[in-house]
py3Dmol code that shows the C-alpha trace and the ligand (Angstrom):
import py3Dmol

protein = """\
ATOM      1  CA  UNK A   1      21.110 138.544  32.781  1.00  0.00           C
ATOM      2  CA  UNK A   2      23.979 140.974  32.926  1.00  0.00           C
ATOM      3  CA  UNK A   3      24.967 143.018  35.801  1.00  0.00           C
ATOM      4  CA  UNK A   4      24.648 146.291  34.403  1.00  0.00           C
ATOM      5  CA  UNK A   5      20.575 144.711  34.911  1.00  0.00           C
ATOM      6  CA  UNK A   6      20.744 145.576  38.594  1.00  0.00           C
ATOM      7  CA  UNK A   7      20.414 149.141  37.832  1.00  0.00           C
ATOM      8  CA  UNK A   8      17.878 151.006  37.367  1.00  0.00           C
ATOM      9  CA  UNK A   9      16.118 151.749  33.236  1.00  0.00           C
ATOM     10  CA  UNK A  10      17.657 155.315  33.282  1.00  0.00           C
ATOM     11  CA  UNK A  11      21.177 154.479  34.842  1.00  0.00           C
ATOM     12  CA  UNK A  12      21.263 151.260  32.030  1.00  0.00           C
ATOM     13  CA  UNK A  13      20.000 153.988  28.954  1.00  0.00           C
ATOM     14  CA  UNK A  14      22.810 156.181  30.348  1.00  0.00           C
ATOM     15  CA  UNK A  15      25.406 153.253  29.922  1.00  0.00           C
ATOM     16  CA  UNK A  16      24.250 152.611  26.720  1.00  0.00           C
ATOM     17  CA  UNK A  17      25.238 156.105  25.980  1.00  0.00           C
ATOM     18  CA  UNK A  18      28.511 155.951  27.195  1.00  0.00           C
ATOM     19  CA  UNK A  19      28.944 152.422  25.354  1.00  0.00           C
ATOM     20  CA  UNK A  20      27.663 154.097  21.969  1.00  0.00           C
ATOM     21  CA  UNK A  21      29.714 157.195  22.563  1.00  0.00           C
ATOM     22  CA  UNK A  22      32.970 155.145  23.069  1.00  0.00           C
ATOM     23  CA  UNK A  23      32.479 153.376  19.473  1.00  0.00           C
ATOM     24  CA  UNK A  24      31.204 156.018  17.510  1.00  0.00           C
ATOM     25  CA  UNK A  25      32.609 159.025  18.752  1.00  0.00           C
ATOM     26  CA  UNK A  26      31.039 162.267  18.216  1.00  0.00           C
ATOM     27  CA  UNK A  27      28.704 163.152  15.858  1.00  0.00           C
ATOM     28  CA  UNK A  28      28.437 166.947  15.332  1.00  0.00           C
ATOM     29  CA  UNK A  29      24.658 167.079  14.624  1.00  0.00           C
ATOM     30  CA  UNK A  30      22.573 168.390  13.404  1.00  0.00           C
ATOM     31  CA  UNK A  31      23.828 168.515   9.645  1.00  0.00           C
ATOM     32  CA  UNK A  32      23.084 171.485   8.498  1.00  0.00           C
ATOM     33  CA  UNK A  33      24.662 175.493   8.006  1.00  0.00           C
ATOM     34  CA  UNK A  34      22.556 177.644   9.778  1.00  0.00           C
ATOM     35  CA  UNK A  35      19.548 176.995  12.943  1.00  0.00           C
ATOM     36  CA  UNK A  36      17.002 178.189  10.452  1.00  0.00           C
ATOM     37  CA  UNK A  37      18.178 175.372   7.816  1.00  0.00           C
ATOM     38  CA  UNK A  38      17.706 172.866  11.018  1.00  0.00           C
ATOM     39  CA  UNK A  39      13.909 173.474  10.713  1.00  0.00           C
ATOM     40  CA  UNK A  40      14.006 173.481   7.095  1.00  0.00           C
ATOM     41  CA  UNK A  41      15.456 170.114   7.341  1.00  0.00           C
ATOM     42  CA  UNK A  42      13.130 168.987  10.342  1.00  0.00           C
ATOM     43  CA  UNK A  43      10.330 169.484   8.793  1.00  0.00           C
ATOM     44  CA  UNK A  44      11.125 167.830   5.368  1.00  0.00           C
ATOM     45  CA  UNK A  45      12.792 164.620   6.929  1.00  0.00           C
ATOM     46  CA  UNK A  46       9.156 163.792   8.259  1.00  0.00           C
ATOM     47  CA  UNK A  47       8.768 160.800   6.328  1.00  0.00           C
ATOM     48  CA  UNK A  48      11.319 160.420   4.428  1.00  0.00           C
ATOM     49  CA  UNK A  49      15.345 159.620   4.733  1.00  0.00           C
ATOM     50  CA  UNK A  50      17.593 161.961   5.424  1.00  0.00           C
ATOM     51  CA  UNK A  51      19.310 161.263   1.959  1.00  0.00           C
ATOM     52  CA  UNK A  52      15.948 162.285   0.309  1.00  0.00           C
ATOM     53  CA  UNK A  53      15.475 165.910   2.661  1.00  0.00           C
ATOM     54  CA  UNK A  54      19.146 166.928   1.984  1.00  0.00           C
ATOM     55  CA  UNK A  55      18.422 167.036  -2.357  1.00  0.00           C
ATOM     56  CA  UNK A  56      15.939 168.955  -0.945  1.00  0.00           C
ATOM     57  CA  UNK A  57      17.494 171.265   1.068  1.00  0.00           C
ATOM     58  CA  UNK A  58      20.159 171.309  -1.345  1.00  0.00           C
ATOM     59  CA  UNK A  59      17.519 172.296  -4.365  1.00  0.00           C
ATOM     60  CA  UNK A  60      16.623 175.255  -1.680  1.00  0.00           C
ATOM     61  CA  UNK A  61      19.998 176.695  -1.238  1.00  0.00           C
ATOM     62  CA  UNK A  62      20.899 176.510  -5.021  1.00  0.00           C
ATOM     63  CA  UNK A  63      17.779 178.549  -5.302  1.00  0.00           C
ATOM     64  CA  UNK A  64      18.982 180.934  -2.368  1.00  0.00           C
ATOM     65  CA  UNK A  65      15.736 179.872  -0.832  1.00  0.00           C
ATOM     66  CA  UNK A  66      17.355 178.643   2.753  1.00  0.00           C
ATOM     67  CA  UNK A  67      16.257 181.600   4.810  1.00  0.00           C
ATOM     68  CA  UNK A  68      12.524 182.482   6.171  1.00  0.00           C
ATOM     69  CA  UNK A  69      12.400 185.613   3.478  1.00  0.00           C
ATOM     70  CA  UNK A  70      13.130 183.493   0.888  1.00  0.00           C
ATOM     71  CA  UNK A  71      10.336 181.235   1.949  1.00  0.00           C
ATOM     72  CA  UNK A  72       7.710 183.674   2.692  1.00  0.00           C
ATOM     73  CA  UNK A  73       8.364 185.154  -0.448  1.00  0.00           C
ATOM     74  CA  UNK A  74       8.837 181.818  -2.934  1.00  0.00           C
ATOM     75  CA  UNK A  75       5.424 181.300  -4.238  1.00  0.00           C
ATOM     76  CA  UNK A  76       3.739 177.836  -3.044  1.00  0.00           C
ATOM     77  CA  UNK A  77       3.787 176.048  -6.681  1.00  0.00           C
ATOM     78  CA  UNK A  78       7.368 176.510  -6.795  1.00  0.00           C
ATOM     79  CA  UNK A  79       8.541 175.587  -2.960  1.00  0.00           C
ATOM     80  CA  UNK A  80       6.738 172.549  -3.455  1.00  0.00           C
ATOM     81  CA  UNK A  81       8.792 171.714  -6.618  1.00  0.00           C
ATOM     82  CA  UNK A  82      12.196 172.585  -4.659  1.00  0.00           C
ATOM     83  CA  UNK A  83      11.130 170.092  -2.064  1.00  0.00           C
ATOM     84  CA  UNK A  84       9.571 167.101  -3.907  1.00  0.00           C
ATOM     85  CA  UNK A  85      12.664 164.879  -3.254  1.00  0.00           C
ATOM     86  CA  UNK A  86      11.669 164.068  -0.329  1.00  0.00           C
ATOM     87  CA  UNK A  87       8.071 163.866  -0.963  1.00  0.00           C
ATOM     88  CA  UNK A  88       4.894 165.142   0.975  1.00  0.00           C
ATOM     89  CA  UNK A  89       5.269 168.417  -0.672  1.00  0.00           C
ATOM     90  CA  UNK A  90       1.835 169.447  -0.674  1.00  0.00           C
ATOM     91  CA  UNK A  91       1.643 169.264   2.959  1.00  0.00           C
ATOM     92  CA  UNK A  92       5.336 170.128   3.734  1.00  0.00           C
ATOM     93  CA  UNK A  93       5.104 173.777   1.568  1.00  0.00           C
ATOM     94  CA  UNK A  94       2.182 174.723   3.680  1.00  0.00           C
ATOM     95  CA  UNK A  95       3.973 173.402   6.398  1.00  0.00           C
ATOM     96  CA  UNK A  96       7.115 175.365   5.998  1.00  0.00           C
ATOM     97  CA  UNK A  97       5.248 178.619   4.702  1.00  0.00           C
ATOM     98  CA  UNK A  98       3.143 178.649   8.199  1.00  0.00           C
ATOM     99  CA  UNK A  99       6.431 178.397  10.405  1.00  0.00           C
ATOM    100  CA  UNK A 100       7.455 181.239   8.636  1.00  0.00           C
ATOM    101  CA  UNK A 101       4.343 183.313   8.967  1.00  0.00           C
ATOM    102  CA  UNK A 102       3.897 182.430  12.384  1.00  0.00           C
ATOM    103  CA  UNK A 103       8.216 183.156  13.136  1.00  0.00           C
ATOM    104  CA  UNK A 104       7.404 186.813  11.115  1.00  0.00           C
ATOM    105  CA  UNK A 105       4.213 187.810  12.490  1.00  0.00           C
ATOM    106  CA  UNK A 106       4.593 186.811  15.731  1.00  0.00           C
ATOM    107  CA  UNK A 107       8.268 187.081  16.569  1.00  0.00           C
ATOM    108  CA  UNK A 108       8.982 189.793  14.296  1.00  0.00           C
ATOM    109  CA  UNK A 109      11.409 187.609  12.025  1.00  0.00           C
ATOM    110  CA  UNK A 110      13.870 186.056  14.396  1.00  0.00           C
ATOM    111  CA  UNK A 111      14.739 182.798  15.176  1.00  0.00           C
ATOM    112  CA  UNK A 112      16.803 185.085  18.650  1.00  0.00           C
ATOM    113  CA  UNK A 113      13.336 186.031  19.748  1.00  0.00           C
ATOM    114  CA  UNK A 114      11.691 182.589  19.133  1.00  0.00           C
ATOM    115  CA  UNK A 115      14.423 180.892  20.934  1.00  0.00           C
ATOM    116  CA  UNK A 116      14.341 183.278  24.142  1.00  0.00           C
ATOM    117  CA  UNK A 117      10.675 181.771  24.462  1.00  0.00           C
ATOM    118  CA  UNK A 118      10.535 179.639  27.565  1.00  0.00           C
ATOM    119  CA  UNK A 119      10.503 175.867  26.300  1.00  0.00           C
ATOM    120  CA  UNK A 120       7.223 174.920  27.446  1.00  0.00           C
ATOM    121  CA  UNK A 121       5.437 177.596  26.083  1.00  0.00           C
ATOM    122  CA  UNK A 122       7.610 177.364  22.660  1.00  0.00           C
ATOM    123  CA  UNK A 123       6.855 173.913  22.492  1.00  0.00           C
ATOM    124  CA  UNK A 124       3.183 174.259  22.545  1.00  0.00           C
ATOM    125  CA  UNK A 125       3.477 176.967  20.032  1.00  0.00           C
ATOM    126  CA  UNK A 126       5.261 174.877  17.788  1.00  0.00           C
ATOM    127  CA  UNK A 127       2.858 171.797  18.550  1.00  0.00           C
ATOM    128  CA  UNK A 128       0.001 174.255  17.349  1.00  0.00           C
ATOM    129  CA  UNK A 129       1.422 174.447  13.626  1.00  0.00           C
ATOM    130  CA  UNK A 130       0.473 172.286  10.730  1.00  0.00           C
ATOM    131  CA  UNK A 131       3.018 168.956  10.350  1.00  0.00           C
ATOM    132  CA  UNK A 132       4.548 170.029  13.550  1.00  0.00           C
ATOM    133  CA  UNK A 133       4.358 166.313  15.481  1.00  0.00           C
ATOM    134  CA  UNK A 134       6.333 165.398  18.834  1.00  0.00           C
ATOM    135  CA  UNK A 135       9.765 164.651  16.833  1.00  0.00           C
ATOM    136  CA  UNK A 136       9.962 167.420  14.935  1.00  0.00           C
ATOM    137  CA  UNK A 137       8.792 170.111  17.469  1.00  0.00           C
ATOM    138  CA  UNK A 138      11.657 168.143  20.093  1.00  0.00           C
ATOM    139  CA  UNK A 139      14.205 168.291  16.960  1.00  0.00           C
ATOM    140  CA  UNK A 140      13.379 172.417  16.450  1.00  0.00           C
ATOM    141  CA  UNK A 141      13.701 173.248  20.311  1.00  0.00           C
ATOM    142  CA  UNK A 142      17.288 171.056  20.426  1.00  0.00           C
ATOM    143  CA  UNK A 143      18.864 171.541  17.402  1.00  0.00           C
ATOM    144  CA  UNK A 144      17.733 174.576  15.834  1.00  0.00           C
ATOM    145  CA  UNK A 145      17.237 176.978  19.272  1.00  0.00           C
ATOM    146  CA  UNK A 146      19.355 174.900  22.010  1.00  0.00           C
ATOM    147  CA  UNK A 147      16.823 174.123  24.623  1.00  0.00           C
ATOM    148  CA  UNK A 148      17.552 171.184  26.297  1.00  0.00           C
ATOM    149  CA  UNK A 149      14.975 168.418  25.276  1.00  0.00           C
ATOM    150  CA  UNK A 150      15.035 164.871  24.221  1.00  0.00           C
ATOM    151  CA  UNK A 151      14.430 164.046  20.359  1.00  0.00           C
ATOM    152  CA  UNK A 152      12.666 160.559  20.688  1.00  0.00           C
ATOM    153  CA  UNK A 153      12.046 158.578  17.534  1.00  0.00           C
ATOM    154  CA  UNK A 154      11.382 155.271  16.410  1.00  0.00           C
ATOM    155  CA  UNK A 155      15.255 153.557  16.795  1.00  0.00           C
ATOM    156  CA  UNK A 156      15.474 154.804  20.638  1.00  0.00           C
ATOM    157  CA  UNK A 157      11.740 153.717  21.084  1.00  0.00           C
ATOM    158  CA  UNK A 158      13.158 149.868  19.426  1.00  0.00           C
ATOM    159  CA  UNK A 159      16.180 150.089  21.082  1.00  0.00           C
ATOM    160  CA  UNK A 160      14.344 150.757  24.834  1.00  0.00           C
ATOM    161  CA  UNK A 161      11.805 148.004  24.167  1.00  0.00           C
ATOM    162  CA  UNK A 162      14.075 145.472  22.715  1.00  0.00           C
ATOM    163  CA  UNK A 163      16.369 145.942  26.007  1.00  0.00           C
ATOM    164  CA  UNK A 164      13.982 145.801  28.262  1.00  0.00           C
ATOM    165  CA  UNK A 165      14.124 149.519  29.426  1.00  0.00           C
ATOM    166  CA  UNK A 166      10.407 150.386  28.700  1.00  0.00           C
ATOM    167  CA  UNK A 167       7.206 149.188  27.659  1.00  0.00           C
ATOM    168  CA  UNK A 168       5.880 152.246  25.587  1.00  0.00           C
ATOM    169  CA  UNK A 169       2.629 153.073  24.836  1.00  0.00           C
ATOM    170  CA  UNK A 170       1.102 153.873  21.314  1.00  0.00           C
ATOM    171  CA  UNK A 171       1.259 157.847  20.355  1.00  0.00           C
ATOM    172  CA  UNK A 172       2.030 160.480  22.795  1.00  0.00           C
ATOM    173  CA  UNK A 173       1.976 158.917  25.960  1.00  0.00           C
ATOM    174  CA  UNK A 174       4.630 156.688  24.202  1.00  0.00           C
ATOM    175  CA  UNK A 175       6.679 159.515  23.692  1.00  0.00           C
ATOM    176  CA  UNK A 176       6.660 161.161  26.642  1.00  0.00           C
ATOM    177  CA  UNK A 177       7.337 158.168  28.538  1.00  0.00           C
ATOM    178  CA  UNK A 178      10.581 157.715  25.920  1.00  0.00           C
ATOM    179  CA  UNK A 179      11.259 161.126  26.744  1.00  0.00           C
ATOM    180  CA  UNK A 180      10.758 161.070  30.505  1.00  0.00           C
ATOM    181  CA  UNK A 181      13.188 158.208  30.357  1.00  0.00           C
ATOM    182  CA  UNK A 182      15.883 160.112  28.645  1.00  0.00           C
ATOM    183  CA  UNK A 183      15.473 163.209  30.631  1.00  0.00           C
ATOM    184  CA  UNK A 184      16.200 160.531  33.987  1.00  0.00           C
ATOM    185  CA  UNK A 185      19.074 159.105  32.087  1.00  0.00           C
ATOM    186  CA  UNK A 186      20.752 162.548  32.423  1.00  0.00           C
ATOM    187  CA  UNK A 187      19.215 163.883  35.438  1.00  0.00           C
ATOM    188  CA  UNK A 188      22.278 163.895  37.450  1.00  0.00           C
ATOM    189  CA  UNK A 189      24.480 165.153  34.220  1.00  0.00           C
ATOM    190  CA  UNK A 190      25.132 169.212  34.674  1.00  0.00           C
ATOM    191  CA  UNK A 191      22.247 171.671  33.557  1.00  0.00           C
ATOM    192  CA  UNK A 192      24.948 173.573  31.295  1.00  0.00           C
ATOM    193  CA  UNK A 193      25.717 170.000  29.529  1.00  0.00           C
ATOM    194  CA  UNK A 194      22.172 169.073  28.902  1.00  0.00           C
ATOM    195  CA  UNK A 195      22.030 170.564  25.340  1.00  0.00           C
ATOM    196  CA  UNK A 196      25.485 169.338  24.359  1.00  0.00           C
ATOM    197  CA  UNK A 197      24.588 166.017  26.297  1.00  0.00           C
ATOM    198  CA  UNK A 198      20.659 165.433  24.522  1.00  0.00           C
ATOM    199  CA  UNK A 199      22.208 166.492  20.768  1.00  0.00           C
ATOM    200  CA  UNK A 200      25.061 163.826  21.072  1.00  0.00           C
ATOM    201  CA  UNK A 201      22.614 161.090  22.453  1.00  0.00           C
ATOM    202  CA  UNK A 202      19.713 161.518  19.520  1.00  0.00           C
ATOM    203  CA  UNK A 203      22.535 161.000  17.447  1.00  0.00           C
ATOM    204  CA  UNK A 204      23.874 158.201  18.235  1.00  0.00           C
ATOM    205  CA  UNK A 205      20.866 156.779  19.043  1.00  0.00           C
ATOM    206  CA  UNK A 206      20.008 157.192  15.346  1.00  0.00           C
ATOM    207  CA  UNK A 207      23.505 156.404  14.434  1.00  0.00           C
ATOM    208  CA  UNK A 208      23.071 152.860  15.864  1.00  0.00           C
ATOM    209  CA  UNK A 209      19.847 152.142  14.662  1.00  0.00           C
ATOM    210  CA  UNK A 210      20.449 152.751  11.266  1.00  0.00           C
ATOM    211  CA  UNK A 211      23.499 150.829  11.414  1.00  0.00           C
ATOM    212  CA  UNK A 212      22.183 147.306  13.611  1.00  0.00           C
ATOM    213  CA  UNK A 213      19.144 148.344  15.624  1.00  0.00           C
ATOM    214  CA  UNK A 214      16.662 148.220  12.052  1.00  0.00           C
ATOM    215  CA  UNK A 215      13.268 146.898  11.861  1.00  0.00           C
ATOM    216  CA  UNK A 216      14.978 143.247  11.928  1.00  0.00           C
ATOM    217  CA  UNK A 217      18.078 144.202  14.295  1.00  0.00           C
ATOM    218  CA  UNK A 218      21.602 142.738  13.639  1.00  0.00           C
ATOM    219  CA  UNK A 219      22.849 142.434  17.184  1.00  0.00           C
ATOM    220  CA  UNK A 220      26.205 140.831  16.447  1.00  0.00           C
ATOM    221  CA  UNK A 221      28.907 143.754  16.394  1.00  0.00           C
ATOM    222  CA  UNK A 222      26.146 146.453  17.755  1.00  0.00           C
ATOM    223  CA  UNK A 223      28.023 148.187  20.627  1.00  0.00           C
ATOM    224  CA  UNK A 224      25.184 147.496  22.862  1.00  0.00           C
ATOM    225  CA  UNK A 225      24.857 143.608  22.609  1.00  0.00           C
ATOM    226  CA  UNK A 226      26.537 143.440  25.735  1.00  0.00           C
ATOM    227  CA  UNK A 227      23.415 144.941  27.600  1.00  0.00           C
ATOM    228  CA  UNK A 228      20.911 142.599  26.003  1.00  0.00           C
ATOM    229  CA  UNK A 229      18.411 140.839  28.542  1.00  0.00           C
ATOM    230  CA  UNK A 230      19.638 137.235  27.333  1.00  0.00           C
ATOM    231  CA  UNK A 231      22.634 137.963  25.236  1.00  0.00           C
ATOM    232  CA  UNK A 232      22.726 138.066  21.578  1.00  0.00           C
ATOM    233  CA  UNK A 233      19.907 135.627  20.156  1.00  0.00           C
ATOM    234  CA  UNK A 234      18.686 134.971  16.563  1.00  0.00           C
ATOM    235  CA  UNK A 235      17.812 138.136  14.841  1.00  0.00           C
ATOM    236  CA  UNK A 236      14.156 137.441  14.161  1.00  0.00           C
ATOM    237  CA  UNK A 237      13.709 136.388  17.685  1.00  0.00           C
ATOM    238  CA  UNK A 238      14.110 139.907  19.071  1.00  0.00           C
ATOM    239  CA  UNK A 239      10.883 141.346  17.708  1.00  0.00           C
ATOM    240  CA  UNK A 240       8.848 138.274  18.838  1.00  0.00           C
ATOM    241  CA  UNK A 241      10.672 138.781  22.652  1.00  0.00           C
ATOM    242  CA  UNK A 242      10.458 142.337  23.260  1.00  0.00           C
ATOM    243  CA  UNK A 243       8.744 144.448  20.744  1.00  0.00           C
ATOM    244  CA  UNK A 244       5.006 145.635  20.237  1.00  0.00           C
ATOM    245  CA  UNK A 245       3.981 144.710  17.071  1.00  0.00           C
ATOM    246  CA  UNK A 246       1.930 148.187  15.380  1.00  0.00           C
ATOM    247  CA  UNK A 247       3.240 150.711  17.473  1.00  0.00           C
ATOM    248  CA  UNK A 248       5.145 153.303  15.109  1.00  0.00           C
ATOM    249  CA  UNK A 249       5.940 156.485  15.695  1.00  0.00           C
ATOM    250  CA  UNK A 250       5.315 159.359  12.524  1.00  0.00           C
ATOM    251  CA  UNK A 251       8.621 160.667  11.345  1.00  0.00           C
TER     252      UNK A 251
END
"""
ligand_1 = """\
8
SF4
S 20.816 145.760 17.267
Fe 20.532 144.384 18.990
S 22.159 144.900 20.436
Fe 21.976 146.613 18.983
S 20.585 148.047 19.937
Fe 19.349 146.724 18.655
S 18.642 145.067 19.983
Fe 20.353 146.087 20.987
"""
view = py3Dmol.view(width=600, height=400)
view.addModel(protein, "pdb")
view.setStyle({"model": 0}, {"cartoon": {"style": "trace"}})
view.addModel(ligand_1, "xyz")
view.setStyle({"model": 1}, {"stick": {}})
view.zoomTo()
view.show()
């Protein structure tokens, strides 16, 4: 044991922030040009890598397709082909062309309007649309229309369980314990900074787990082998000590 395991799960996530901030810097999510090219790329990441959702996305903008006209207007058959990089396109056109419906009929076109929606309710709303899961609605209300809520995905839910911060459940009570435990982490961090704060931690969450924190983790070099339960052991072993076989979130 380390000392930094005297403190509480939310005061050791919010060290494992700072530690991940001081080696990778900042990360100036969410890729992308505009908010409404966010939720393009939200949706179509489901799934998939990022690699695969940006030929995507980059199919859509040589097409001038990357605003919600252009999708309302592009007829199915042909989204779908601008989008098949990153797979799922029969469900992801539908997907896409119902955000759009819903943003037109409902909140007369703009993403101002949809974003002045008080977070609770707006997350419901999104919740309600087809392909819209607990990631992607959480990625929408951060990145795309700055309210200030935790992304959760599957490298913070690996990273909490292989430290010892959480036990998660399967599904959504999974998630919203994930996300409860992020929202403590930064609990005493200003209300103004909580946007700035919840995009920068996502990221490096993700930027970590893709580099060491993988299905089979590589712990040596990871910035946050210091915090480990029992220091650094065998690779294989960390699954076997602290992980729950089967429980996967959708992406
Ligand atoms: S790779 Fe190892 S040290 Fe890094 S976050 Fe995962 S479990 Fe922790």
């Amino acid at each position: 044991m380390t000392a930094s395991h005297k403190l509480s799960p939310p005061e050791r996530l919010r060290r494992l922030h700072d530690l991940l901030e001081e080696a990778y810097g900042p990360q100036h999510w969410w890729p992308a040009e505009t908010p409404f090219e966010v939720i393009v790329g939200a949706y179509l990441t489901q799934n998939t890598s990022w690699i695969a959702a940006a030929r995507s996305i980059a199919n859509l903008r040589a097409a001038d397709a990357l605003t919600a006209q252009a999708i309302h207007e592009l007829p199915i058959e042909q989204l779908k082909a601008l989008i098949r990089p990153s797979g799922f396109a029969t469900r992801k056109a539908p997907a896409l062309k119902a955000f759009v419906a819903m943003l037109d009929s409902e909140y007369g076109g703009s993403l101002d309007a949809l974003a002045a929606t008080p977070t609770a309710s707006l997350r419901i709303r999104l919740l309600a649309l087809p392909g819209v899961g607990s990631e992607t609605a959480d990625a929408i209300l951060l990145y795309a229309l700055a309210h200030p809520v935790p992304v959760v995905d599957e490298y913070l839910r690996r990273i909490a369980v292989r430290h010892g911060l959480a036990t998660p459940a399967a599904g959504h009570k999974g998630y919203k314990q994930l996300a409860d435990l992020v929202r403590a982490a930064f609990a005493a961090d200003p209300g103004a900074a909580q946007v700035s704060l919840l995009n920068q931690q996502h990221a490096l969450v993700v930027a970590a787990g893709k580099a060491h924190c993988r299905r089979f983790p590589e712990c040596k070099g990871c910035p946050l082998h210091s915090d480990l339960p029992f220091g650094i052991p065998a690779s294989q072993d960390i699954p076997n000590l602290f992980s729950k076989p089967g429980v996967r979130f959708r992406r």
